[in-house]
C-alpha positions, 0 to 999 in steps of 0.5 A: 690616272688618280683614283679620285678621277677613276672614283668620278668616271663611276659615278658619270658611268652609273649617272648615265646607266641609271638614264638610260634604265630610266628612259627604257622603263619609260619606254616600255611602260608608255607603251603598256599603258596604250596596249592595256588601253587597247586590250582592255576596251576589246575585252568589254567590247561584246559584254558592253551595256550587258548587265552582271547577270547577262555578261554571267549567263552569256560569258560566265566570265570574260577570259578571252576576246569574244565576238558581240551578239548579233543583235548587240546595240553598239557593238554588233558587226565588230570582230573578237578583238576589236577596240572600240570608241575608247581606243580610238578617241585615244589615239585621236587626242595622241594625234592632235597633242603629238602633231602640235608638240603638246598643245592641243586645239579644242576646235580641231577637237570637235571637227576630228569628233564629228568626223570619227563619228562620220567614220563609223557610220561609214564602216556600218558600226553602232558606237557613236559619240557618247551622251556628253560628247554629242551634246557639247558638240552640238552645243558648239555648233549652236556658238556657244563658247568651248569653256561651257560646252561641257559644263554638263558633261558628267560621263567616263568619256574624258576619263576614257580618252585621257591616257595620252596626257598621263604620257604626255605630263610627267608625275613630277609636275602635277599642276601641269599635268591637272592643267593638260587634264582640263584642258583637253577635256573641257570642250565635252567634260567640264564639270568637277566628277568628269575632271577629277576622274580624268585627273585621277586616271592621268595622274596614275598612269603618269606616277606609274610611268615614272616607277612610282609603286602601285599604292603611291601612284593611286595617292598621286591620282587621288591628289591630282583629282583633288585639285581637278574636282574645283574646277568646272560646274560642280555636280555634287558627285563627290569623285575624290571622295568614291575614289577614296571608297572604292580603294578601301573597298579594293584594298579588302580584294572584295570585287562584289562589293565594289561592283554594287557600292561603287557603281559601273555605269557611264557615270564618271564618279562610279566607272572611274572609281570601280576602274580605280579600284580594280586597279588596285586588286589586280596591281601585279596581273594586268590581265585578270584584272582586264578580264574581271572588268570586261565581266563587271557589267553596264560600261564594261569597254571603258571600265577595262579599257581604263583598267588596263591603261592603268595596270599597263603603266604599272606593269609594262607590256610583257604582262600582258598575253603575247597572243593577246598583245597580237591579236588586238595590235595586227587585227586594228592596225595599231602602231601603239608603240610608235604613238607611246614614244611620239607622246614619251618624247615631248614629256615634260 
């Protein structure tokens, strides 16, 4: 056997080694993003709504999962460790692209909202479809075309549920991935601070699924909310521009200035910038950065649960407490890894 021919075998053989090293932190990585999702949102499940001074007196600091006062407004009757509208819808956008192989239907969309809200009257829970959401389906249901339905959506509630896409699109074709932004947020949330904050949570995710660092998978979140922010109703929220803010504020480390400059309320251009952020302070412990966001005050089960997709695609499961990995998959019921490789397998 000449050694030319040998020299050819290596480089098919590290070819392929390479493929598959690719594939399995891909793998694992899809998989962290759901589970970041997932722990983070019940993290901030209790401390919801709860003012930074409330969530200090109550909690001093989230570090662990905690049970909702009794009397809380959206959360009271729920578990410690139990995920909220974030997780759910989540995996409700999982369902529809991985049933339809990628392609989503905005009208089975709004019937599969209308339904989980049905189900969580049901179940005797509090949080329902959030302000955005409910008008635009109720908009819908009046005749209105789908492409205005969310022309005044200017909440978290697609940024939110977006993790999927960020599986889904691979960081490699931006476009596609902005298209599949706008096209599964549009029936709630088209306005150019809900689209751009999406985008921006998507293109993270993805960049980080597809081993980018830290800082470079930010840079890809930030173009891609630059070329989601033209579209929809534009709202003078200035996403791409408080994105921008929040990681100079984040690259100080000074969580304090974040929480009060940025904003942590459901506005998309305060939530997903503050969410952006934190990302970028707690970039190598998944966590603690979780924990800080599930103490940040106002919307705290999306900002960590947008949190810890984000760091969770950066950094992959093993981040995260195996107990805490526990709890929160055996007390839902959720086959998170199954729905991250379904979404993994139709990446493109």
């Amino acid at each position: 056997m000449s050694r030319k021919f040998l020299a050819f075998i290596r480089e098919v053989m590290s070819l392929v080694s390479f493929e598959l090293v690719s594939t399995s932190m891909q793998k694992s990585r899809s998989y962290g993003t759901l589970l970041g999702l997932a722990i983070g949102d019940a993290l901030g499940m209790p401390t919801q709504s709860l003012s930074f001074e409330e969530i200090r007196e109550q909690f001093h600091k989230v570090n662990t999962f905690n049970e909702p006062s009794a009397h809380h407004p959206y959360a009271a009757g729920l578990k410690a460790g139990m995920i909220t509208d974030d997780t759910e819808q989540s995996l409700l956008v999982a369902s529809l692209l991985t049933t339809r192989n990628g392609e989503f239907d905005q009208i089975e969309f709004a019937r599969q909202l209308l339904s989980w809200e049905d189900s969580i009257r049901e179940r005797g829970l509090l949080d329902l479809l959030g302000p955005s959401t409910k008008a635009a389906l109720a908009k819908l249901q009046a005749g209105m075309d789908v492409s205005l339905t969310g022309r005044e959506g200017t909440t978290n509630g697609a940024a939110m549920r977006i993790s999927p896409v960020g599986i889904l699109c691979s960081s490699s074709n931006l476009d596609g991935l902005v298209r599949k932004v706008i096209e599964v947020s549009m029936l709630t949330h088209n306005t150019s601070s809900a689209l751009g904050a999406a985008a921006g949570v998507a293109g993270v995710i993805s960049g980080s699924i597809d081993g980018l660092s830290p800082r470079d998978a930010v840079t890809l979140g930030i173009e891609a909310a630059e070329q989601a922010s033209i579209h929809g109703a534009q709202d003078g929220g200035e996403i791409v521009k408080r994105i921008k803010r929040a990681v100079e504020i984040a690259e100080t480390g000074d969580v304090e200035q974040l929480r009060k400059e940025i904003g942590t309320s459901v506005k998309a251009n305060e939530s997903v910038p503050c969410a952006i952020g934190l990302f970028v302070i707690h970039k190598s412990d998944p966590w603690e950065g979780c924990c800080v966001a599930a103490s940040i005050g106002d919307d705290t089960d999306t900002i960590a649960a947008i949190t810890g997709s984000m760091l969770g695609a950066a950094c992959g499961p093993d981040s995260f407490p195996a107990s805490a990995i526990n709890t929160v998959e055996t007390l839902n019921a959720l086959n998170l890894r199954g729905v991250a490789e379904d979404l993994l397998s139709l990446r493109h």
